[in-house]
C-alpha positions in Angstrom: -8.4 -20.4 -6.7 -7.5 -16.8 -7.1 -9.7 -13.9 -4.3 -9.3 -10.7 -4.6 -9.5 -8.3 -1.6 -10.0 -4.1 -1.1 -8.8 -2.2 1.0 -10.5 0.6 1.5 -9.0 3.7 1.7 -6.4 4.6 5.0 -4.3 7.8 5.5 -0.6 6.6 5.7 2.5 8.9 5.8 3.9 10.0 2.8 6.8 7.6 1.5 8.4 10.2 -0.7 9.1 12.7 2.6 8.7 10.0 5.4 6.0 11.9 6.5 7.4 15.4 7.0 6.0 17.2 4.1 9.2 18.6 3.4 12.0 17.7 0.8 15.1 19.6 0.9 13.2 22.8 2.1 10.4 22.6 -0.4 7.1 21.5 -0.2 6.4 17.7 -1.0 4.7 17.4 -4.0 3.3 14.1 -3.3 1.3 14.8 0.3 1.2 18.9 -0.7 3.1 19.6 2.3 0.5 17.2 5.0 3.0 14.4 5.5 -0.3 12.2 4.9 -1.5 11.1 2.3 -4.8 8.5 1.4 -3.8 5.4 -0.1 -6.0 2.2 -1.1 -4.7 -1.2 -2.5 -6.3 -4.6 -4.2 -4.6 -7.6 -2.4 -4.7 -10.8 -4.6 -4.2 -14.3 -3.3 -3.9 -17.1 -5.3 -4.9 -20.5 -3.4 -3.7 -23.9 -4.5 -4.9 -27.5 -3.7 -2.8 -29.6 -1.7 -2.3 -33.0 -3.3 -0.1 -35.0 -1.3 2.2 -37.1 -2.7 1.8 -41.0 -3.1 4.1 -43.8 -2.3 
C-alpha cells in the first residue's frame, strides 16, 4: 500500500547560507539575503503486509 502525505508549506533556514543570508560577503541568492526561506515536501510511504513465515 503506497500513502502519500503534504506538507504544507513551513519557513526553514536557508541550507545554502545556514541561515545567515550571507555567502562570502554577498547576498544569498537562495533566501535573497532573509536566512529563511518557505519550503514544502510530499512524503511517500510504502506499507507492506506482514506474512509470517510457516514451519
Amino acid at each position: 500500500m503506497k500513502r502519500t502525505r503534504t506538507i504544507p508549506p513551513h519557513v526553514v533556514a536557508c541550507k545554502v547560507c545556514d541561515g545567515r543570508g550571507i555567502i562570502d560577503g554577498h547576498i544569498c541568492e537562495q533566501c535573497k539575503g532573509s536566512g529563511r526561506v518557505i519550503v514544502t515536501c510530499d512524503v511517500v510511504t510504502y506499507v507492506m503486509a506482514f506474512v509470517p513465515e510457516t514451519l
